[in-house]
C-alpha positions as CSV (number, residue, x, y, z in Angstrom):
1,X,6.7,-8.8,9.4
2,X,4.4,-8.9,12.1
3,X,2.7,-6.0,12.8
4,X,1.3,-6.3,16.7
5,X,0.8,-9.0,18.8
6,X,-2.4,-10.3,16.9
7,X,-1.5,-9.3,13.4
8,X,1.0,-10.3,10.2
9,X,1.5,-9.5,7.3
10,X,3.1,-11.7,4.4
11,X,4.5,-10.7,1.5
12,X,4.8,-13.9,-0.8
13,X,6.0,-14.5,-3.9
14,X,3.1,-15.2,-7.0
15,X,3.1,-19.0,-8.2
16,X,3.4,-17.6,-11.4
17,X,6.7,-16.0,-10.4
18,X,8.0,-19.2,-8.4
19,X,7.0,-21.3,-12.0
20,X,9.3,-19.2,-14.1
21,X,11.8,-18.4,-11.8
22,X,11.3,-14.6,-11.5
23,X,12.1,-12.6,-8.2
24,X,8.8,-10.6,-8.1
25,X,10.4,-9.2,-4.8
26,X,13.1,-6.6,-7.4
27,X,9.7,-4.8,-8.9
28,X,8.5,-4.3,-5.5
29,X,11.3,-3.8,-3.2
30,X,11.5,0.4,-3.8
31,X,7.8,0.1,-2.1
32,X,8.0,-1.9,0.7
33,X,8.3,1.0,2.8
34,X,5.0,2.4,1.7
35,X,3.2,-0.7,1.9
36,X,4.2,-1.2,5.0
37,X,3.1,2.2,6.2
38,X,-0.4,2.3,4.1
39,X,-1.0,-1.7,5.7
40,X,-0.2,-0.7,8.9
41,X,-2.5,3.2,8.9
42,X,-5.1,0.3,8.0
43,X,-4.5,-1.9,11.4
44,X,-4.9,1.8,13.6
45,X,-8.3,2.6,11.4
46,X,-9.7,-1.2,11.8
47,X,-8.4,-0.7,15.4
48,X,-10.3,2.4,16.0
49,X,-13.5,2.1,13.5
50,X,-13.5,-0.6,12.6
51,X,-12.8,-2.8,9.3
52,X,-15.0,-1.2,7.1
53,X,-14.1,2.5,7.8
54,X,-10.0,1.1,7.2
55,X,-11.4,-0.9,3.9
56,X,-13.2,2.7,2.9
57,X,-10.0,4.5,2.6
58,X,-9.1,2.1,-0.3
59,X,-11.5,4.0,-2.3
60,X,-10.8,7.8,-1.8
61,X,-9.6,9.2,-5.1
62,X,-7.8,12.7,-5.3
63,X,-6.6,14.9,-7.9
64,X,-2.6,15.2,-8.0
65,X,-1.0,16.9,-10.7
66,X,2.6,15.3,-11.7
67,X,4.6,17.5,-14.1
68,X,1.7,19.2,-15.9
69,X,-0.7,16.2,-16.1
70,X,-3.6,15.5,-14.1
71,X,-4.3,12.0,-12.6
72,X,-7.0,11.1,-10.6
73,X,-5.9,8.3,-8.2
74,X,-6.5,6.6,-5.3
75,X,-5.7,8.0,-1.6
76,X,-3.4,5.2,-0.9
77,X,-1.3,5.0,-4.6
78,X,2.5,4.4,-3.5
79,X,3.4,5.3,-7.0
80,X,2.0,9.0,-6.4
81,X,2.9,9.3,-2.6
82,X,5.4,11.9,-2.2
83,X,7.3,10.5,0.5
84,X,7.6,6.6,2.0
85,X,4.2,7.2,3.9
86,X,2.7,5.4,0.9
87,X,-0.3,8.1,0.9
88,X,-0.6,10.7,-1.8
89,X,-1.0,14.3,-0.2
């Protein structure tokens, strides 16, 4: 996927996976979206800010409460983003 003109990403497959024949790609494949978004909110920041503004977001942790239960978790956690934007709000 390339993301501008000057930027790619690659998503590629572990060694491990490629060893024991295991598409890695199934467990991951209900998040691309996310990731996608959440890489690419990182190209506009380094854009903008720079690179270590972008890298700083990696490490704001909220509070979300799921069902009753309290997690604290990190900003950018696809698996507590509400929608495909791959940041929890």
């Amino acid at each position: 996927m390339s993301i501008n003109d000057k930027q790619t990403m690659l998503i590629i497959e572990s060694n491990e996976n490629a060893i024991r024949n295991i598409n890695g790609f199934l467990y991951i494949e209900q998040f691309i979206e996310s990731l996608i978004s959440h890489e690419s909110v990182h190209v506009v920041i380094i854009n903008l800010e720079g690179a270590e503004i972008s890298d700083s977001l990696d490490d704001l942790e909220v509070i979300v409460d799921r069902d009753g239960s309290k997690f604290q978790v990190t900003l950018n956690n696809m698996l507590f983003a509400r929608d495909r934007s791959g940041i929890v709000i």
